[in-house]
Biopython code that builds the backbone (N, CA, C, O; Angstrom):
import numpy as np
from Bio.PDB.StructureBuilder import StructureBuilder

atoms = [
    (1, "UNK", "N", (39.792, 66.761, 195.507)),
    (1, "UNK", "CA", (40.935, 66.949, 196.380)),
    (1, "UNK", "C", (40.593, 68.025, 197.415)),
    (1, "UNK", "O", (40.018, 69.073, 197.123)),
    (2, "UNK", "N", (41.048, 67.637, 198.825)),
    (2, "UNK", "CA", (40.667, 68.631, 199.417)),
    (2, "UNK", "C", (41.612, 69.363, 200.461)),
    (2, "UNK", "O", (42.286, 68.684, 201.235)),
    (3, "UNK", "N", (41.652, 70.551, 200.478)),
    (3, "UNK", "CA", (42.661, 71.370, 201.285)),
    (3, "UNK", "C", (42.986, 71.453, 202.552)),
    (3, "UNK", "O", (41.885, 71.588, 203.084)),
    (4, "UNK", "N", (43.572, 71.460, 203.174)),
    (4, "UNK", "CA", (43.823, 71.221, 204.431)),
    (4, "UNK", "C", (43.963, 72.918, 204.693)),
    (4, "UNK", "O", (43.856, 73.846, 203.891)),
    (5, "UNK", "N", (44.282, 72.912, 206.338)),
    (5, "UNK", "CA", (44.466, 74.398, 206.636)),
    (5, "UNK", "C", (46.013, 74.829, 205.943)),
    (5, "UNK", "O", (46.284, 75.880, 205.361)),
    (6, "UNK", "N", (46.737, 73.886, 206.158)),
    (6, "UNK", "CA", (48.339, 74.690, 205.930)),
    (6, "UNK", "C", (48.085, 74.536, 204.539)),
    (6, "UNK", "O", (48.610, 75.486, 203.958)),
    (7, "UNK", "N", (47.483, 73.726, 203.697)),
    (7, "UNK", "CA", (47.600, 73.810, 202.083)),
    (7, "UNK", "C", (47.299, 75.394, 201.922)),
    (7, "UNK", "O", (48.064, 76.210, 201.408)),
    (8, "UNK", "N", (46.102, 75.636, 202.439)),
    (8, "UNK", "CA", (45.311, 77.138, 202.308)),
    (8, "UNK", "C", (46.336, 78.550, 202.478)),
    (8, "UNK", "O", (46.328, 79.582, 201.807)),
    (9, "UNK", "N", (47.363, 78.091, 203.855)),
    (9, "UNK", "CA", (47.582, 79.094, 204.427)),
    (9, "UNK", "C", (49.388, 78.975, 203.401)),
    (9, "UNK", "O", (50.210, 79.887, 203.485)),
    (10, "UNK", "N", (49.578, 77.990, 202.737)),
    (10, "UNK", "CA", (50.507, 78.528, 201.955)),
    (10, "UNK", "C", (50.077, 79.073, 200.447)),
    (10, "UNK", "O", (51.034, 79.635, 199.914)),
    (11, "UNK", "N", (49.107, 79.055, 199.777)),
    (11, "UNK", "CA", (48.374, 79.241, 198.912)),
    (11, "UNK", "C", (48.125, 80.948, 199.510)),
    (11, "UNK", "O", (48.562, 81.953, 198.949)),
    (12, "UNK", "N", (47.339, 80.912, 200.734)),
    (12, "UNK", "CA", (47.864, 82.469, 200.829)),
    (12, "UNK", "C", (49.178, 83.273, 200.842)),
    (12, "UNK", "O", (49.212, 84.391, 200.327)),
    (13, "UNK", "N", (50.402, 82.650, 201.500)),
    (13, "UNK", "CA", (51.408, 83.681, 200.988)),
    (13, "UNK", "C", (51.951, 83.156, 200.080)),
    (13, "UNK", "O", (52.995, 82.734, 200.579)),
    (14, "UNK", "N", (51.938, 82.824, 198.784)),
    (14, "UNK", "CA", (52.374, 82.696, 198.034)),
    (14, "UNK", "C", (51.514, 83.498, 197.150)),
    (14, "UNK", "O", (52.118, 83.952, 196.178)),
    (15, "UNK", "N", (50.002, 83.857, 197.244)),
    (15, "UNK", "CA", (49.460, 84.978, 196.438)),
    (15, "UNK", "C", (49.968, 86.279, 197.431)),
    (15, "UNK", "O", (50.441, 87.177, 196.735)),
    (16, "UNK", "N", (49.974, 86.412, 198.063)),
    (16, "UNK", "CA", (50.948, 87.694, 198.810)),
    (16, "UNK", "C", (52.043, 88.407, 198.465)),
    (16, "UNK", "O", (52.236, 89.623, 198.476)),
    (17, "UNK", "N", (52.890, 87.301, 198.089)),
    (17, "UNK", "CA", (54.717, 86.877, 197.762)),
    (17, "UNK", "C", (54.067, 87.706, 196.140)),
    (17, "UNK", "O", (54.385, 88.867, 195.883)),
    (18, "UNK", "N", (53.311, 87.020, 195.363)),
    (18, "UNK", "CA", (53.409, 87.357, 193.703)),
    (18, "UNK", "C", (53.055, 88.854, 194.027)),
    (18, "UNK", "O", (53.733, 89.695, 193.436)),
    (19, "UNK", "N", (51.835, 89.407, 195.110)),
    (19, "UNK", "CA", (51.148, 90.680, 194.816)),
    (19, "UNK", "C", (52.686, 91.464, 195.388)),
    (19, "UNK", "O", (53.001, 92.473, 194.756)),
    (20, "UNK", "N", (53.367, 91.150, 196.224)),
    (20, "UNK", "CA", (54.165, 92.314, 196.568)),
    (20, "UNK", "C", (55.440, 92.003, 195.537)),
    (20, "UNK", "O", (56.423, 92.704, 195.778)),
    (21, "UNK", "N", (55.567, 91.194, 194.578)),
    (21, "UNK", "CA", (56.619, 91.227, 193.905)),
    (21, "UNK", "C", (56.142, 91.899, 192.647)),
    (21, "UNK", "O", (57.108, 92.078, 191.906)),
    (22, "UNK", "N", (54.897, 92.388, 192.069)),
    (22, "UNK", "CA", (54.031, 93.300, 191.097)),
    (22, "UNK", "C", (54.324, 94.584, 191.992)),
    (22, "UNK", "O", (54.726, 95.610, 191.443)),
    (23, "UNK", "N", (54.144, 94.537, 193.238)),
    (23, "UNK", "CA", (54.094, 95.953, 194.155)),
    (23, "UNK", "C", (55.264, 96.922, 193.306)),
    (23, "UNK", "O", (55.228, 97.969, 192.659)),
    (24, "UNK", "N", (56.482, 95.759, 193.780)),
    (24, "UNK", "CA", (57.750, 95.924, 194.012)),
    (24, "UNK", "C", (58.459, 96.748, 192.701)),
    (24, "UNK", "O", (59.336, 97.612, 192.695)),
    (25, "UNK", "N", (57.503, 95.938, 191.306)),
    (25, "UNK", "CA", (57.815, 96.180, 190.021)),
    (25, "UNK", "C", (57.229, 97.411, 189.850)),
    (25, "UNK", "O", (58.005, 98.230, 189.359)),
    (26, "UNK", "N", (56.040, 97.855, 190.104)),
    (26, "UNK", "CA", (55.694, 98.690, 189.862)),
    (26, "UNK", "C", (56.726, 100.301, 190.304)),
    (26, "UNK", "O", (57.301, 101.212, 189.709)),
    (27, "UNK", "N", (56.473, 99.878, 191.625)),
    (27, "UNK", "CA", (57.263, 101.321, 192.100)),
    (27, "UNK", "C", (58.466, 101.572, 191.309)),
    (27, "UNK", "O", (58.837, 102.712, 191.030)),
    (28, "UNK", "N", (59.223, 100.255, 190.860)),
    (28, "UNK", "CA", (60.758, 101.273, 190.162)),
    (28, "UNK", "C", (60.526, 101.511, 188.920)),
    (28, "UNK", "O", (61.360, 102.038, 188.183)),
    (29, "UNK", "N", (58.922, 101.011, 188.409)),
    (29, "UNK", "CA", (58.319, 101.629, 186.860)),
    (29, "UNK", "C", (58.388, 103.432, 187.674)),
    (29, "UNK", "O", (59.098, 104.302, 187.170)),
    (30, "UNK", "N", (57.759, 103.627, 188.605)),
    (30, "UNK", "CA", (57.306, 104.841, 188.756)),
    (30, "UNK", "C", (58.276, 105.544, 188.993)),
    (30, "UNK", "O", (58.285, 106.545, 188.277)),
    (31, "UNK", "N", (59.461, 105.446, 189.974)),
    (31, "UNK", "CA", (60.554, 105.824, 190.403)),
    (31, "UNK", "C", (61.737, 106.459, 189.174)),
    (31, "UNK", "O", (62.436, 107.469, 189.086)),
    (32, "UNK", "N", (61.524, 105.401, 188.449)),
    (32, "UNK", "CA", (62.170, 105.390, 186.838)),
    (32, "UNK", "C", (61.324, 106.709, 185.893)),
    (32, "UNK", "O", (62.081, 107.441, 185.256)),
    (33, "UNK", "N", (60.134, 106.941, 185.823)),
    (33, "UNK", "CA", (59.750, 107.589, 185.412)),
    (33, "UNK", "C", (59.439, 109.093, 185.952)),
    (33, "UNK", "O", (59.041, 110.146, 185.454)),
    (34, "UNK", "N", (59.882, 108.572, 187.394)),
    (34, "UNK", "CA", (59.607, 110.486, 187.739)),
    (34, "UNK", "C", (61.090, 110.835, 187.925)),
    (34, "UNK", "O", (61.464, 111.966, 188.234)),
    (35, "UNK", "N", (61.826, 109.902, 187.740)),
    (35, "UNK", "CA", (64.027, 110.338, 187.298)),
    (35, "UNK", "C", (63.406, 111.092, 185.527)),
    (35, "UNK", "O", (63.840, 112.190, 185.181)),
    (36, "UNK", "N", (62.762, 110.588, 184.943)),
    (36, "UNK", "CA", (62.688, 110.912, 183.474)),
    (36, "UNK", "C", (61.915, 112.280, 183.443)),
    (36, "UNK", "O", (62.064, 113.052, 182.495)),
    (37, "UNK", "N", (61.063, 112.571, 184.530)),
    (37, "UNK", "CA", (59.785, 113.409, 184.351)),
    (37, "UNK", "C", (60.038, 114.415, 185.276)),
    (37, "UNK", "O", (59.267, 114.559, 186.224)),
    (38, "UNK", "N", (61.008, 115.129, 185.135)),
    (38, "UNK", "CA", (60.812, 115.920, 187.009)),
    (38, "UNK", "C", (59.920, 117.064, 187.060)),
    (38, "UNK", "O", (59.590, 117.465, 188.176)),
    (39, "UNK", "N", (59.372, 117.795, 185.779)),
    (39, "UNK", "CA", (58.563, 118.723, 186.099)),
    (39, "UNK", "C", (56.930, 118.407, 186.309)),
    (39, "UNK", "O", (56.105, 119.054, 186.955)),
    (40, "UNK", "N", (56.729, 116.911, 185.360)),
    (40, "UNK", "CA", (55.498, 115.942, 186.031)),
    (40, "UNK", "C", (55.458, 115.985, 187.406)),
    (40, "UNK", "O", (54.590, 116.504, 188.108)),
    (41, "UNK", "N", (56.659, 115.284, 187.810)),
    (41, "UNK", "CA", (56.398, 114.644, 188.944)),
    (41, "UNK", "C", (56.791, 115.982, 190.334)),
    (41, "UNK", "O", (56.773, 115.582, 191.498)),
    (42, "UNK", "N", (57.037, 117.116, 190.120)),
    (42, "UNK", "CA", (56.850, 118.590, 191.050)),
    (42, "UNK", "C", (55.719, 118.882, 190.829)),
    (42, "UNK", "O", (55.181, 119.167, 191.899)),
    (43, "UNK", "N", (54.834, 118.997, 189.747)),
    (43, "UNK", "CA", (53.557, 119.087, 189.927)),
    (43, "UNK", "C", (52.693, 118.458, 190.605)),
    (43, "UNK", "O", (51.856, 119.047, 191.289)),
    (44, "UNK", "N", (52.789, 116.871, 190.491)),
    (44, "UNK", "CA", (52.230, 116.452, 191.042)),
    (44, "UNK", "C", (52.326, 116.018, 192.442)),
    (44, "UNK", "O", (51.481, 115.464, 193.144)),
    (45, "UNK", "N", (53.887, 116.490, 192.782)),
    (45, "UNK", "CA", (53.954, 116.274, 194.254)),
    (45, "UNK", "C", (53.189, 117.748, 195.480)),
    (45, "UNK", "O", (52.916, 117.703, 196.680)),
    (46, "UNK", "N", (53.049, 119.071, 194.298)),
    (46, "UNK", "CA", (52.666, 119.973, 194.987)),
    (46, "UNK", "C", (51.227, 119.796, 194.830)),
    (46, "UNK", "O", (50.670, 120.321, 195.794)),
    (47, "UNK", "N", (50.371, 119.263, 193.999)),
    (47, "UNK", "CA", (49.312, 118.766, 193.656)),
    (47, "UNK", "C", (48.408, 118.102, 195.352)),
    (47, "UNK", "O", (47.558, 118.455, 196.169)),
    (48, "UNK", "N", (49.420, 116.870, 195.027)),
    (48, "UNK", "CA", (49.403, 115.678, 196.333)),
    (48, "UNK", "C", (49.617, 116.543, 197.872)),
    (48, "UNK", "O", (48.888, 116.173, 198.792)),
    (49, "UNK", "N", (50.511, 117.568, 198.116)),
    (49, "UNK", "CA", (50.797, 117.855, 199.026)),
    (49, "UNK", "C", (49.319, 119.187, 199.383)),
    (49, "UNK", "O", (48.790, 119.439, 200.465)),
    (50, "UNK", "N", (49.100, 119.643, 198.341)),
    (50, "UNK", "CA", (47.982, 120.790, 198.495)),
    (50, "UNK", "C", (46.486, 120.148, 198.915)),
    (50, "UNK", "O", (45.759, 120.614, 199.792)),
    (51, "UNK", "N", (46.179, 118.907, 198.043)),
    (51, "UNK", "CA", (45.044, 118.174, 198.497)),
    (51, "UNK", "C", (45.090, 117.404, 199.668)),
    (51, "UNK", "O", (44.040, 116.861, 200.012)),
    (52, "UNK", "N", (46.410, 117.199, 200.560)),
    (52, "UNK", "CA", (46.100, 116.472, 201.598)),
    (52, "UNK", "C", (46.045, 117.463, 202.657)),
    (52, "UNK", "O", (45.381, 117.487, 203.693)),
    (53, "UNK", "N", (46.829, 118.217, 202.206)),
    (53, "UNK", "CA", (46.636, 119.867, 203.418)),
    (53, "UNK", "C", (45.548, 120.265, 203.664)),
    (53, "UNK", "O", (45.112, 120.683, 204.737)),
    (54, "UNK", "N", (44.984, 120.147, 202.563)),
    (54, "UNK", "CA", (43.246, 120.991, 202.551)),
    (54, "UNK", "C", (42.179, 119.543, 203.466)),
    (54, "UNK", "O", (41.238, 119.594, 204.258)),
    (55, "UNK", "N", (42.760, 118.676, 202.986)),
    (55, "UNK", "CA", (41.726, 117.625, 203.701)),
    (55, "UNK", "C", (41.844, 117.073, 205.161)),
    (55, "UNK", "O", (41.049, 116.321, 205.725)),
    (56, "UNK", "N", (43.140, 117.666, 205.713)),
    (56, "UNK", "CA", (43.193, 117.552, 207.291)),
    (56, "UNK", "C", (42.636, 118.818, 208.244)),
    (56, "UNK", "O", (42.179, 118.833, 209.387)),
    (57, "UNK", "N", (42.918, 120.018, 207.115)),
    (57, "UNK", "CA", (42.416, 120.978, 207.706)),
    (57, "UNK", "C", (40.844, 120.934, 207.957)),
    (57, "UNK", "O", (40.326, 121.160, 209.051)),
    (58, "UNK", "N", (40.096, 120.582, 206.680)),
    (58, "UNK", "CA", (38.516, 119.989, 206.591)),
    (58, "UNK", "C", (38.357, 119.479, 208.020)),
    (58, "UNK", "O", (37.960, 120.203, 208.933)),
    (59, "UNK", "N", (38.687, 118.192, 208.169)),
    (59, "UNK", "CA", (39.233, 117.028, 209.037)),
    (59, "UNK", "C", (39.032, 117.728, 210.330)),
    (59, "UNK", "O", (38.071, 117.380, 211.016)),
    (60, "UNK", "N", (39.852, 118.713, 210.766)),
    (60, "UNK", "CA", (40.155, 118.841, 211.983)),
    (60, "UNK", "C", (39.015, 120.162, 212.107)),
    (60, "UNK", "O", (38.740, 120.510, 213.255)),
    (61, "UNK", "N", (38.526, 120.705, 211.259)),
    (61, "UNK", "CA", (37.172, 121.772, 211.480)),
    (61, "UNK", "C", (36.029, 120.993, 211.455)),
    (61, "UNK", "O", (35.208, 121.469, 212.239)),
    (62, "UNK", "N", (35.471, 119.642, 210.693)),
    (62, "UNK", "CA", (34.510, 118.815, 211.093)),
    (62, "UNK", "C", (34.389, 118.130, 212.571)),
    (62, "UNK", "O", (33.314, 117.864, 213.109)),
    (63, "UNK", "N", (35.975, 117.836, 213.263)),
    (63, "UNK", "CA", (36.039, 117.148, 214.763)),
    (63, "UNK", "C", (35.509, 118.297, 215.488)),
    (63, "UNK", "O", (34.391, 118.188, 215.992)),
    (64, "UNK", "N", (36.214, 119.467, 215.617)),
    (64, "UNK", "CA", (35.963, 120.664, 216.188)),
    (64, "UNK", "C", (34.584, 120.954, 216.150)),
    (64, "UNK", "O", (34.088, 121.102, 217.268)),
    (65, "UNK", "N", (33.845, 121.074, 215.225)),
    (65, "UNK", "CA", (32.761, 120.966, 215.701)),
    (65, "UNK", "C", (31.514, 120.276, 216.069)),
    (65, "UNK", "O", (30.467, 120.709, 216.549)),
    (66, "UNK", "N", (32.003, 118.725, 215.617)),
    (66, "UNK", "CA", (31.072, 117.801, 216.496)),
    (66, "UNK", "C", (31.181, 117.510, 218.036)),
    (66, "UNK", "O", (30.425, 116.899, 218.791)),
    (67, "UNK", "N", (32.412, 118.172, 218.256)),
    (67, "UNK", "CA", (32.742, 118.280, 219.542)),
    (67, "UNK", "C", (32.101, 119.430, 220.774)),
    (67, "UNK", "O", (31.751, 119.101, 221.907)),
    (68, "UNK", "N", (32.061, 120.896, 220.173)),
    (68, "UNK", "CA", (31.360, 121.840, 220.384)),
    (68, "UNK", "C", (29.980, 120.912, 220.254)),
    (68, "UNK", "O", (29.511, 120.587, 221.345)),
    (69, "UNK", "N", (29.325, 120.479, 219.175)),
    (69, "UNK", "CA", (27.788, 119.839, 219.158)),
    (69, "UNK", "C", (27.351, 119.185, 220.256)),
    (69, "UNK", "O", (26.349, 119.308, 220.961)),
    (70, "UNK", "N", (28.893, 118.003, 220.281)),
    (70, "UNK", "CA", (28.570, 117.027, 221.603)),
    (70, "UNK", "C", (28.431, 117.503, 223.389)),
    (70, "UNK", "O", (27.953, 116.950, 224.380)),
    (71, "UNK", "N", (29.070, 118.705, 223.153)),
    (71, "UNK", "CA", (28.956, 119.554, 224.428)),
    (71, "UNK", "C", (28.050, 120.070, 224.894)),
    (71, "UNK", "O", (27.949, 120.359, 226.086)),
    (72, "UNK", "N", (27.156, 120.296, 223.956)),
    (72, "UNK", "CA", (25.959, 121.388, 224.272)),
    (72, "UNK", "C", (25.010, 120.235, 224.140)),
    (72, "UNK", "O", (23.871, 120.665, 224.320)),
    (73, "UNK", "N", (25.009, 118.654, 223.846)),
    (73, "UNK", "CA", (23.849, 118.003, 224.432)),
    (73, "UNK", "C", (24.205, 117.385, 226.108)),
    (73, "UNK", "O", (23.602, 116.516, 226.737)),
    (74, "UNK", "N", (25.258, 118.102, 226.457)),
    (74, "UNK", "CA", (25.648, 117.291, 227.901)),
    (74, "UNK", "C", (25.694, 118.410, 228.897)),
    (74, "UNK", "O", (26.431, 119.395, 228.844)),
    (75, "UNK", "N", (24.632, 118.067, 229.985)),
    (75, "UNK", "CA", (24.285, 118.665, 231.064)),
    (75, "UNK", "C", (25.142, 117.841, 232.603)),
    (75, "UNK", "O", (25.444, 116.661, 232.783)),
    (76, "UNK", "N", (25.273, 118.730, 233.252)),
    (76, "UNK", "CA", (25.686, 117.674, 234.314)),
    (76, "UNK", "C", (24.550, 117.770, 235.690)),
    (76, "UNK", "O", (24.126, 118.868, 236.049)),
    (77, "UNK", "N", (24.121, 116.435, 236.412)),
    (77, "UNK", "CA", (23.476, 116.892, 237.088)),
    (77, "UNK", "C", (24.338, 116.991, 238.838)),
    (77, "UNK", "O", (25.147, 116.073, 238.972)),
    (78, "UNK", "N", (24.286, 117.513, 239.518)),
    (78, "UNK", "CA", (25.162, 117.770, 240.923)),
    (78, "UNK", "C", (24.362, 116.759, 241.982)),
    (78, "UNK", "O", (24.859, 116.355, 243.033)),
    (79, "UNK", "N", (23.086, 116.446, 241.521)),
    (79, "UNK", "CA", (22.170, 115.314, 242.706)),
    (79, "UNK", "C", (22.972, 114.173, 242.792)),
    (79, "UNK", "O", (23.537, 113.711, 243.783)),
    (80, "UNK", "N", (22.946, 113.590, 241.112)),
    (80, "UNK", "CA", (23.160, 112.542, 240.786)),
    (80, "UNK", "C", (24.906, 112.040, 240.982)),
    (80, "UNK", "O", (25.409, 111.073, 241.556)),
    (81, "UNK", "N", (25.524, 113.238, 240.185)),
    (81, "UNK", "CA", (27.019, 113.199, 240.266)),
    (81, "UNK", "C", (27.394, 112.412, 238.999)),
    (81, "UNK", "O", (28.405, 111.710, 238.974)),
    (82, "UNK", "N", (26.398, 112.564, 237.735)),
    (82, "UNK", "CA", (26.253, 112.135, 236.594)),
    (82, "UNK", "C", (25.993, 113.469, 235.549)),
    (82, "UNK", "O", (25.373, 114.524, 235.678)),
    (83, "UNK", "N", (26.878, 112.798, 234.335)),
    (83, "UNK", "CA", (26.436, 113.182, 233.409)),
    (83, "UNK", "C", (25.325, 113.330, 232.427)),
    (83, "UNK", "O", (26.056, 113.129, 231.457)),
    (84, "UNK", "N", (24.147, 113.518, 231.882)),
    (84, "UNK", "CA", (23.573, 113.665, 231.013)),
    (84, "UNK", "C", (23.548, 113.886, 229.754)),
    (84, "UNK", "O", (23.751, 115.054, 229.422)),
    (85, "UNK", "N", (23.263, 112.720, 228.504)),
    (85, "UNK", "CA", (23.071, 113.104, 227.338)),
    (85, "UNK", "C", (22.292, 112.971, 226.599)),
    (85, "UNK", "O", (22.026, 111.820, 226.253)),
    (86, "UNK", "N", (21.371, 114.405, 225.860)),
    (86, "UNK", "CA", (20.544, 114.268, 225.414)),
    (86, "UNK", "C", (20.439, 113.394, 223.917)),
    (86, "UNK", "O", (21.223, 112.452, 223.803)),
    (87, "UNK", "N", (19.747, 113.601, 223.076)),
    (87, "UNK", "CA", (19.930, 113.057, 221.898)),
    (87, "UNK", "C", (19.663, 114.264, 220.851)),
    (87, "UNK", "O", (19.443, 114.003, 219.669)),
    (88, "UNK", "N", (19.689, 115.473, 221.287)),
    (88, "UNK", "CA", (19.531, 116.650, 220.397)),
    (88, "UNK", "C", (19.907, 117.873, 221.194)),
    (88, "UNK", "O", (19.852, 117.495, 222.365)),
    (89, "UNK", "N", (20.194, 118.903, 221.175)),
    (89, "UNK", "CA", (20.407, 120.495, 221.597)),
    (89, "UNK", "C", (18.959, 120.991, 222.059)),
    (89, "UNK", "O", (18.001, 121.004, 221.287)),
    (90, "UNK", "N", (18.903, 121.343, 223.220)),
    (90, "UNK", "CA", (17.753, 121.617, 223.551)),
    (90, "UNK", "C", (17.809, 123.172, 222.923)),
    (90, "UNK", "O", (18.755, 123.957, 222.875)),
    (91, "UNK", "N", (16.399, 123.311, 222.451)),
    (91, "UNK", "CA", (15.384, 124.563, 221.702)),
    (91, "UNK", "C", (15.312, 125.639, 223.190)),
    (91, "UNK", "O", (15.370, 125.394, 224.396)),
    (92, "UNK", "N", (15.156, 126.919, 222.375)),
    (92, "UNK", "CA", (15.250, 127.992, 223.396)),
    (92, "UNK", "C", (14.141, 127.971, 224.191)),
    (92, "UNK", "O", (14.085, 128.607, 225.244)),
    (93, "UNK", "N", (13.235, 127.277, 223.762)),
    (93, "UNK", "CA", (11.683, 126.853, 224.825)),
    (93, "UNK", "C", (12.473, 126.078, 225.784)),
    (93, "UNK", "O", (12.838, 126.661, 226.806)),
    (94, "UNK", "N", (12.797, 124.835, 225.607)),
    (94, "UNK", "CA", (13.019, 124.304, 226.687)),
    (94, "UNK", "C", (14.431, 124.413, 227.372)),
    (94, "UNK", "O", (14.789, 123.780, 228.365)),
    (95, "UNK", "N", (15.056, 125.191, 226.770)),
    (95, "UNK", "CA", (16.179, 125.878, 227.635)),
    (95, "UNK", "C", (15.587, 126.774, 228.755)),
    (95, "UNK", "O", (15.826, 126.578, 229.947)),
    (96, "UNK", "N", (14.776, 127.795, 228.275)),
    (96, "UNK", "CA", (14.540, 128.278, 229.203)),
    (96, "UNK", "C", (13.337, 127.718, 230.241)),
    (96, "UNK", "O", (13.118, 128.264, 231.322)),
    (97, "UNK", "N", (12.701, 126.722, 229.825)),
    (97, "UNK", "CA", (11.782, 126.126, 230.955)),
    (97, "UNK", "C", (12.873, 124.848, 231.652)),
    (97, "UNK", "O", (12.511, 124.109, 232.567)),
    (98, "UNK", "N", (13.879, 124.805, 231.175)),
    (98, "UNK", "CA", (15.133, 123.945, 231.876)),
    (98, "UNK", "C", (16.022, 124.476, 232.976)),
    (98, "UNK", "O", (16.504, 123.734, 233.832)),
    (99, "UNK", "N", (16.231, 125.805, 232.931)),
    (99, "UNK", "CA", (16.396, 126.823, 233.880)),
    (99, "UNK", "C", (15.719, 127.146, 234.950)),
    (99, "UNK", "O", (16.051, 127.197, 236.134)),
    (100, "UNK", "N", (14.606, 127.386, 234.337)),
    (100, "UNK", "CA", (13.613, 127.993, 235.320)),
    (100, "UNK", "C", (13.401, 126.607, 236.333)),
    (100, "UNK", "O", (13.630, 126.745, 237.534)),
    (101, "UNK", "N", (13.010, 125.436, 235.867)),
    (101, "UNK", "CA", (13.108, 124.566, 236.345)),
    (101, "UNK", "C", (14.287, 123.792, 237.633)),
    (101, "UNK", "O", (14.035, 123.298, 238.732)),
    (102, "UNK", "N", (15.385, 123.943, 237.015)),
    (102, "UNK", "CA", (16.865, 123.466, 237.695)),
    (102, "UNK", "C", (16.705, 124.634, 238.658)),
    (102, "UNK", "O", (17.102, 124.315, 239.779)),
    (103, "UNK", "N", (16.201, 126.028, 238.578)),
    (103, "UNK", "CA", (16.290, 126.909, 239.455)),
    (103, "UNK", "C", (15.512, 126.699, 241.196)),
    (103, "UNK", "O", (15.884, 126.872, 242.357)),
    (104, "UNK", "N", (14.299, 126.248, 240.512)),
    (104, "UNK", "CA", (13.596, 125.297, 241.538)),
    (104, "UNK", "C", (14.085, 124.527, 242.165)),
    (104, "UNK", "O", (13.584, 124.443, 243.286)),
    (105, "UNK", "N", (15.276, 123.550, 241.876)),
    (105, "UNK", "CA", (15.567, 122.874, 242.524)),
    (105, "UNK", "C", (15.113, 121.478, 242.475)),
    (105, "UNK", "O", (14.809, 120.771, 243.436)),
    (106, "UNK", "N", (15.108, 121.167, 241.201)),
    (106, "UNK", "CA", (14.386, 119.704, 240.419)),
    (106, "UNK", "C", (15.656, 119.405, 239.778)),
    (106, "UNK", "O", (16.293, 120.256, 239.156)),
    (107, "UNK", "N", (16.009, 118.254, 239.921)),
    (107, "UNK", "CA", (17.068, 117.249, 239.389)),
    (107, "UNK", "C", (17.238, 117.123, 237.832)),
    (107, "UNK", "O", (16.576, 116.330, 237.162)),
    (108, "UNK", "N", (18.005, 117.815, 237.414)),
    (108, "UNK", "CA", (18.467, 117.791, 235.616)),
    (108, "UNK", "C", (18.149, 116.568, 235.152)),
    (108, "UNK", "O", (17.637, 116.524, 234.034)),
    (109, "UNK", "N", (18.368, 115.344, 235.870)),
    (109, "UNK", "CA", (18.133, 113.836, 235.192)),
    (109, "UNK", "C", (16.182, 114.133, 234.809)),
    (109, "UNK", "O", (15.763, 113.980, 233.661)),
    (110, "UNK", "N", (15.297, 114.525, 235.905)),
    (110, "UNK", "CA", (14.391, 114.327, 235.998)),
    (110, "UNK", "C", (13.511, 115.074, 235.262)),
    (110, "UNK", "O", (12.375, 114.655, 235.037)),
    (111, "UNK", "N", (14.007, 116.422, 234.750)),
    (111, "UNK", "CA", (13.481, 117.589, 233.663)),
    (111, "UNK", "C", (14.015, 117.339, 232.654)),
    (111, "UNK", "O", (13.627, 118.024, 231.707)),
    (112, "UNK", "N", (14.812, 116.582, 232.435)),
    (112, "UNK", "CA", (15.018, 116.133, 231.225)),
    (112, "UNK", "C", (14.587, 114.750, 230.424)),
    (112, "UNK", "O", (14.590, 114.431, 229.235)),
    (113, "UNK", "N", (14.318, 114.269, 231.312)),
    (113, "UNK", "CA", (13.413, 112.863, 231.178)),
    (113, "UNK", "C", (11.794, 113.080, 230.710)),
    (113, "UNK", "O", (11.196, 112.661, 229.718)),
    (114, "UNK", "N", (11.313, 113.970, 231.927)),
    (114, "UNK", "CA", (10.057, 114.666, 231.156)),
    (114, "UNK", "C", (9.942, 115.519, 229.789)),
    (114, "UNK", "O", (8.920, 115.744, 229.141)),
    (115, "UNK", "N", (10.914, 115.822, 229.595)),
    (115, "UNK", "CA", (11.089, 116.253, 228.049)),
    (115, "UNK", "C", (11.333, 115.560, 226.741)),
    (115, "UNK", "O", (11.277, 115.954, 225.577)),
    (116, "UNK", "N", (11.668, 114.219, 227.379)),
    (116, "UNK", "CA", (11.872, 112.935, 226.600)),
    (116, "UNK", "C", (12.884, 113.993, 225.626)),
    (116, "UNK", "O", (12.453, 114.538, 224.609)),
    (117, "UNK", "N", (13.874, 114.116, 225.984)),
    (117, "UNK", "CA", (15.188, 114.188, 225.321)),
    (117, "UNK", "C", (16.555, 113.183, 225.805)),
    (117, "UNK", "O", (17.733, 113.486, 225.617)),
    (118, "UNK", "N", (16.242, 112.395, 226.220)),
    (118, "UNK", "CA", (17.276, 111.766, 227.056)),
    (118, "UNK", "C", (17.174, 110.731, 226.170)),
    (118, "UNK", "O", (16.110, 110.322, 225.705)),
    (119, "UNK", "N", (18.484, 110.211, 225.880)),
    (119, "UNK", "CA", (19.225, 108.738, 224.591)),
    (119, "UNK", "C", (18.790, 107.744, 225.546)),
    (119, "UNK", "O", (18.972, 106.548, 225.319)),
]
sb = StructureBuilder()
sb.init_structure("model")
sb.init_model(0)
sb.init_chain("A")
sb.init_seg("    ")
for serial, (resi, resn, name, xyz) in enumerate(atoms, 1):
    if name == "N":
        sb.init_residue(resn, " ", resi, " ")
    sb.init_atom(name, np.array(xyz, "f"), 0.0, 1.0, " ", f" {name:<3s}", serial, name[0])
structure = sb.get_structure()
C-alpha cells in the first residue's frame, strides 16, 4: 500500500495532536505537584533563575569579546575606501613594520597582502 502526500501529511498531525496531548498531560502532572511541593519547587525556581543569569552574563562577555577580537583584525584602507580583514591580529613585528610602512604612504590593502594575512 502506498501513501500519498495528504495520507503522510495527516499521519503527521495526528502524531503531533498525540505528542502535544502527552505535552499537555504532563504539565498539570507538574503543576499539580509543585501546588503539593512549594519549598521543592522555590528551590528550584531560584536554582533555574541563578543558572540562567549566570549563562547570559557568560553569553554577553564571550560576544564582547569576539567583538573587541573582530576589531583589531580590521584595518581600513583611505586609497581604497575599503575595509580590510585579516585572518589573525597582527604581531608587534608586523604592527610596527605596518606603520612604518602606511607611514610611507603604501596602501594598507597592499602591506597587508604582502604579509599574506589577508582572508
Amino acid at each position: 500500500m502506498e501513501f500519498t502526500l495528504k495520507d503522510r501529511m495527516y499521519q503527521l498531525k495526528w502524531k503531533a495532536q498525540k505528542k502535544a496531548k502527552e505535552a499537555g498531560k504532563k504539565v498539570k502532572e507538574l503543576a499539580i505537584w509543585a501546588v503539593e511541593h512549594p519549598a521543592e519547587t522555590s528551590a528550584i525556581a531560584v536554582g533555574v533563575t541563578t543558572v540562567v543569569g549566570g549563562t547570559a552574563k557568560v553569553a554577553k562577555h564571550i560576544s564582547k569579546n569576539r567583538a573587541e577580537a573582530e576589531r583589531k583584525r580590521r584595518y581600513y584602507d583611505p586609497k581604497t575606501y575599503n575595509w580590510v580583514t585579516c585572518r589573525r591580529e597582527l604581531t608587534g613585528k608586523e604592527k610596527i613594520e605596518f606603520s612604518r610602512r602606511r607611514d610611507n604612504g603604501e596602501s594598507v590593502t597592499r602591506i597587508l597582502e604582502s604579509m599574506n594575512v589577508i582572508k
